[in-house]
C-alpha positions in Angstrom: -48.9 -54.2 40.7 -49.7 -50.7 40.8 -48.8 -48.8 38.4 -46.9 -44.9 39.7 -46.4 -46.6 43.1 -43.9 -44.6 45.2 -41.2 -47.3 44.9 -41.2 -48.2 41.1 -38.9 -47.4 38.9 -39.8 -46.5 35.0 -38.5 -49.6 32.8 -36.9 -48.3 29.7 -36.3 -49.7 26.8 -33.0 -51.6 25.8 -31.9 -49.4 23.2 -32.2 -46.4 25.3 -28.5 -45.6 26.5 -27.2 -43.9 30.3 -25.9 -40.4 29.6 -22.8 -40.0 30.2 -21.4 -38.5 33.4 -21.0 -34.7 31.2 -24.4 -34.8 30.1 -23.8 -36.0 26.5 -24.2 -39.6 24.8 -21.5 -41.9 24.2 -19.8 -42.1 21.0 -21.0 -44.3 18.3 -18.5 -47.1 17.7 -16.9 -47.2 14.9 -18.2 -49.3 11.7 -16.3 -51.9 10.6 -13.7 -51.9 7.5 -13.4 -48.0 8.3 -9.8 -46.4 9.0 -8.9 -43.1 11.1 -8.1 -40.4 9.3 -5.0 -40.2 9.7 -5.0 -39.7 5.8 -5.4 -36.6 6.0 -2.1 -36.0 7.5 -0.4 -38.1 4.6 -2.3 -36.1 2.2 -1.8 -32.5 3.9 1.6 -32.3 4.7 2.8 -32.7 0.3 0.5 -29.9 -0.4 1.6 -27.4 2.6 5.1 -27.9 1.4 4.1 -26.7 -1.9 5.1 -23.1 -1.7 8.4 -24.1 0.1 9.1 -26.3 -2.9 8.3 -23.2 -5.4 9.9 -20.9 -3.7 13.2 -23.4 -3.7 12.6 -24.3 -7.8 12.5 -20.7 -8.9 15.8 -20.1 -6.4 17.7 -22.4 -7.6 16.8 -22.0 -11.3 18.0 -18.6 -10.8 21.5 -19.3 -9.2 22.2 -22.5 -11.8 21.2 -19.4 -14.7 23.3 -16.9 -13.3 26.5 -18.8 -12.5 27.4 -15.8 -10.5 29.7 -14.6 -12.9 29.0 -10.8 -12.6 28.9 -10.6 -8.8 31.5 -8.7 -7.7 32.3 -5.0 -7.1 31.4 -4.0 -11.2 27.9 -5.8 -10.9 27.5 -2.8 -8.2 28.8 -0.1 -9.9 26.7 2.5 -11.0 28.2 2.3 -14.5 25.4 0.1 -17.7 26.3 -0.2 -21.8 24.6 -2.7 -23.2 26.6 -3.0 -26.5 24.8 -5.3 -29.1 27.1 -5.5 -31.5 30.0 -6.5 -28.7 28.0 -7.7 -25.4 31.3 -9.4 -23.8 33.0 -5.9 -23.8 29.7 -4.4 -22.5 29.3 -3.1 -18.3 26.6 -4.7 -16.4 26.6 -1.9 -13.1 23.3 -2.0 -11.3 23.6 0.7 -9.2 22.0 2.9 -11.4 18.6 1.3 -11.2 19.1 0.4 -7.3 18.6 4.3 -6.8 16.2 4.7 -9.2 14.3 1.3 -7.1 15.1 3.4 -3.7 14.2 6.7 -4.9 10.5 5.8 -6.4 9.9 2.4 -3.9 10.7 4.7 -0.5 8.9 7.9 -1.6 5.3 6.0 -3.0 5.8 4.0 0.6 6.1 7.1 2.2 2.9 8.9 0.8 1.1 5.6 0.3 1.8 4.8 4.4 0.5 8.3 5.2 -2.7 7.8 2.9 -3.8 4.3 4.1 -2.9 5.2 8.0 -5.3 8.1 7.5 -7.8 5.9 5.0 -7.8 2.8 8.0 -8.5 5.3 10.8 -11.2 6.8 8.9 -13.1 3.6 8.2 -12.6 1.7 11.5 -13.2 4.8 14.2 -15.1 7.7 12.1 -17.3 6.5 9.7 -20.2 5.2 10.0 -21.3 2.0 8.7 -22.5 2.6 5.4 -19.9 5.1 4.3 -17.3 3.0 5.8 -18.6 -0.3 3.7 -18.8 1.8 0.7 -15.0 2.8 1.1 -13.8 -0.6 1.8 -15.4 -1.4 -1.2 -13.7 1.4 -3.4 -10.5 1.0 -1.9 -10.5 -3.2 -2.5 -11.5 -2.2 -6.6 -8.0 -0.2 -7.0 -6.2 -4.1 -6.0 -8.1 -5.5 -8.9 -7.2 -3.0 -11.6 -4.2 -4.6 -13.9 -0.6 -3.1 -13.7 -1.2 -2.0 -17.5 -4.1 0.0 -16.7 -2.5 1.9 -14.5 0.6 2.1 -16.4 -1.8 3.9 -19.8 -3.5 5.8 -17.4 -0.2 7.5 -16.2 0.8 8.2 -19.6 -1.9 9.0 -21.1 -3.3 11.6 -18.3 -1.0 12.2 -15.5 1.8 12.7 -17.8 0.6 15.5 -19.7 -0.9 17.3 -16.1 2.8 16.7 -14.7 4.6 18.1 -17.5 2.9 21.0 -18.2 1.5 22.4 -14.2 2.6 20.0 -11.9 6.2 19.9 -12.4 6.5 23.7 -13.0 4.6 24.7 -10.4 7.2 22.6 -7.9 10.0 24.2 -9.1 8.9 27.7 -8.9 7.7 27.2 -5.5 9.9 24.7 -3.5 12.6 24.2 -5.7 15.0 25.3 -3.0 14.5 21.8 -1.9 16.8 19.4 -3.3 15.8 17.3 -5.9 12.7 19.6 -6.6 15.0 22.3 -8.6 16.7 20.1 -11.5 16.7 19.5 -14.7 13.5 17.9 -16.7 13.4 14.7 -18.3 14.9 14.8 -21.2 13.1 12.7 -23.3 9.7 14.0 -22.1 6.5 14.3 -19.8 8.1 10.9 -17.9 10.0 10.5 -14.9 10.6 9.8 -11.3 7.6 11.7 -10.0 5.1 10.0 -12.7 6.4 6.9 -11.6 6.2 8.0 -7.4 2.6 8.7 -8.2 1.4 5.5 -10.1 3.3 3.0 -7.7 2.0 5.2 -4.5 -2.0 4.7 -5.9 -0.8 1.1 -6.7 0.1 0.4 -2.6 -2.3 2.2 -1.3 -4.9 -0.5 -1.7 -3.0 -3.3 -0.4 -1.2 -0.8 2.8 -5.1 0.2 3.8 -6.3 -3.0 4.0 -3.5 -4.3 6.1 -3.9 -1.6 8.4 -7.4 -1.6 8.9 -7.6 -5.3 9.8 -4.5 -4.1 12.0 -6.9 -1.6 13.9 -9.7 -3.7 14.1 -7.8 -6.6 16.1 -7.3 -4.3 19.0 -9.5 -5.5 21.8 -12.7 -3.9 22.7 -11.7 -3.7 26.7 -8.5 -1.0 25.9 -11.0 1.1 23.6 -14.0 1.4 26.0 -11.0 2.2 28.5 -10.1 4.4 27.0 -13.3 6.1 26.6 -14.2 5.8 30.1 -10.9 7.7 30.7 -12.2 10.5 29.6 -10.2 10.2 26.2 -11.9 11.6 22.8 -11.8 9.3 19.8 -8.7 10.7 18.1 -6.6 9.8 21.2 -7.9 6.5 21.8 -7.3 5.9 18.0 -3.8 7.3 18.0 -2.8 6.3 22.2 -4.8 2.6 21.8 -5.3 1.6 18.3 -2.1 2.7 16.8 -0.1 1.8 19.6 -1.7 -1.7 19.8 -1.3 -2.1 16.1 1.8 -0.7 15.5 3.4 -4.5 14.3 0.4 -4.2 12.2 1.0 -1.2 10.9 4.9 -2.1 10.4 3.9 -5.2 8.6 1.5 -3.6 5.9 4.5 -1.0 5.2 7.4 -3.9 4.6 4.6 -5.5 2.2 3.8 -2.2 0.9 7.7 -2.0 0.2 7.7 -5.3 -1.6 5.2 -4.7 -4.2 6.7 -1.2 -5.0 10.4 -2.7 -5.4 8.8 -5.7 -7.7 6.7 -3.6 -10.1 7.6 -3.8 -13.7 4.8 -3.1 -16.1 3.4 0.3 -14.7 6.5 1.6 -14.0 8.2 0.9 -17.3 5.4 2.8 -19.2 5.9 6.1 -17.3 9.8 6.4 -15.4 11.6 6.9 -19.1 13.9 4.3 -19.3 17.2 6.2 -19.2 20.0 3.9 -17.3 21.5 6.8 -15.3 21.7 8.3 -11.9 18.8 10.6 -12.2 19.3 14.6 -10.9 16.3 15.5 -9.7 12.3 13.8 -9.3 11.2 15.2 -13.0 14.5 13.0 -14.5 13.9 9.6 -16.1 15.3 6.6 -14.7 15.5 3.2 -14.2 14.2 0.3 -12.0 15.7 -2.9 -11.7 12.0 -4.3 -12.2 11.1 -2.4 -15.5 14.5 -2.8 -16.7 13.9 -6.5 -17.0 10.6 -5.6 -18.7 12.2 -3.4 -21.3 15.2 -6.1 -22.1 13.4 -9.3 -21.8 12.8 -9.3 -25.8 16.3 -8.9 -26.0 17.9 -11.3 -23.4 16.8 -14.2 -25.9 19.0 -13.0 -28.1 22.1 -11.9 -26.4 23.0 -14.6 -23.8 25.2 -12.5 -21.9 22.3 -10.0 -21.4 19.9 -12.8 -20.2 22.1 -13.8 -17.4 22.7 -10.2 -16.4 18.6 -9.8 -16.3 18.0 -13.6 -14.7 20.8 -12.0 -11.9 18.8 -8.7 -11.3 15.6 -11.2 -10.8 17.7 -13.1 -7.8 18.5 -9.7 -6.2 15.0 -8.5 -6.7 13.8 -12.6 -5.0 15.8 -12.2 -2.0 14.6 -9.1 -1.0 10.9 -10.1 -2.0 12.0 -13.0 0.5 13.6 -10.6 3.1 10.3 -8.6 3.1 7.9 -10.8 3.4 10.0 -12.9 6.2 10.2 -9.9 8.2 6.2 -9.1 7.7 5.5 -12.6 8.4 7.5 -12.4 12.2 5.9 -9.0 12.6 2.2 -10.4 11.8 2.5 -13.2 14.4 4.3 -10.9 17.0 1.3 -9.0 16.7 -1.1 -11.6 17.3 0.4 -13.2 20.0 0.8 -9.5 22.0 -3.2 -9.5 20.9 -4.0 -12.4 22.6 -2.1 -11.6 25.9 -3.4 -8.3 26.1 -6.8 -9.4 25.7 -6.3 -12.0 28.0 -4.8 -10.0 30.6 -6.4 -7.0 30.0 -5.0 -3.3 31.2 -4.7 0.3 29.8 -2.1 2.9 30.0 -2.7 5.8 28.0 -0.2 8.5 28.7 
């Protein structure tokens, strides 16, 4: 036998395997004594249904505490005396501090949606990349600084800047405006505004980096459309970007919202503590958050007090809940409308 002859075939070895019609080996078979892993299922599906669980604890712990004795029209009144010495004849009206919560939670979301739109723009379209790592950086440090910090740095600096040029030099000039033209705090360099300030520095960290991831997801095929159209950068970012992201953009707010409404510690240091319907932004106030904070000593002692506070924390966990729900359907609406306009591709800028 000639070896190479025209009609021999190589002999290989027993070992060797045939590929597989795709081009890839076959699968090992399995070893003996070894299971699927279909444990993993067992031992996944407990542990996702951790946070449900928690969630449902601390809700329930809150109801059976309450005993919603002081639901009614009175527990919504804008009417609070805590008497001591006589706690059943006392009022328990929240509505005092659910306009303080409104007043300082919808004006920091305000400026701090204004400052993080024009922060996120910034960093994804104008910037290049070192500059726009270096503020990425900055801006991720202020959502690691505690609540207390904040809350000494307010008093301690802003307060005495508010008081003495800040707040004056509102009322001389746009005072005309409501709310900029009353009355001071009355028990000092503390009040709405100090406490607009602190929570809108205090957003602005979480709100930015939201919104840039928001901006960022926007396919590459509608922005180099756009730039072929002829459009400058600004349009593309505010026709493309913003439009593309604007369930993006409407999620980082509502989350925005939720940590503003559920601050206690910062806030308490710098709004005044006065249960009232404040008069203007330089008046002291209340929120239901830092109200808790300021009574929680208390509420051990007083029983009646303690279930007003542990009833304030329910209404302050279903809108936490309402928040984050809404951000949550917003977040996925905005992925899925992603994916399809990726997918299918198009542009309209108008």
């Amino acid at each position: 036998m000639v070896l190479g002859a025209p009609g021999d075939q190589p002999v290989r070895p027993a070992a060797e395997a045939e590929p597989s019609a795709a081009g890839t080996s076959p699968a090992p078979a399995p070893a003996r004594g070894t299971r699927p892993a279909n444990w993993r299922a067992w031992l996944g599906s407990p542990i996702a249904l951790i946070p449900f669980l928690l969630v449902a604890i601390v809700t329930l712990v809150l109801v059976a505490a309450s005993h919603f004795q002081d639901f009614g029209a009175s527990f919504w009144s804008t009417y609070y005396d805590f008497l001591p010495g006589n706690s059943t004849g006392s009022s328990w009206g929240i509505g005092s501090f659910v306009v303080g919560t409104g007043i300082t939670a919808g004006a920091a979301l305000v400026l701090a949606t204004g400052l993080s739109l024009a922060l996120s723009v910034s960093i994804v379209v104008y910037l290049p990349s070192i500059p726009s790592r270096i503020l990425t950086i900055l801006t991720n440090l202020l959502a690691g600084i505690p609540s207390v910090v904040y809350g000494i740095w307010g008093y301690v600096i802003l307060a005495p800047y508010f008081a003495l040029t800040l707040e004056p030099g509102l009322r001389d000039t746009i005072g005309w405006i409501p709310g900029f033209g009353g009355p001071v705090s009355e028990i000092g360099p503390h009040g709405l505004l100090l406490a607009i300030a602190i929570l809108t520095i205090m957003i602005i960290p979480l709100t930015t980096a939201l919104m840039r991831d928001a901006l960022r997801a926007v396919p590459g095929d509608l922005i180099e459309a756009g730039l072929a159209l002829g459009a400058t950068r600004w349009e593309v970012a505010r026709r493309v970007r913003m439009r593309s992201a604007r369930l993006g953009i409407g999620s980082a707010v509502l989350l925005g919202f939720g940590r503003a409404v559920g601050e206690s510690v910062a806030v308490a240091m710098v709004i005044g503590a006065v249960p009232a319907i404040p008069q203007s932004l330089y008046s002291a106030s209340t929120t239901q958050a830092s109200l808790t904070f300021h009574q929680l000593d208390s509420a051990f002692i007083y029983p009646l007090l303690l279930r007003f506070l542990v009833e304030i924390a329910l209404v302050l966990l279903v809108i936490a809940l309402v928040v984050n729900l809404l951000a949550q359907r917003l977040t996925r609406t905005e992925v899925a409308t992603a994916t399809t306009v990726g997918s299918e591709g198009g542009l309209v800028v108008r």
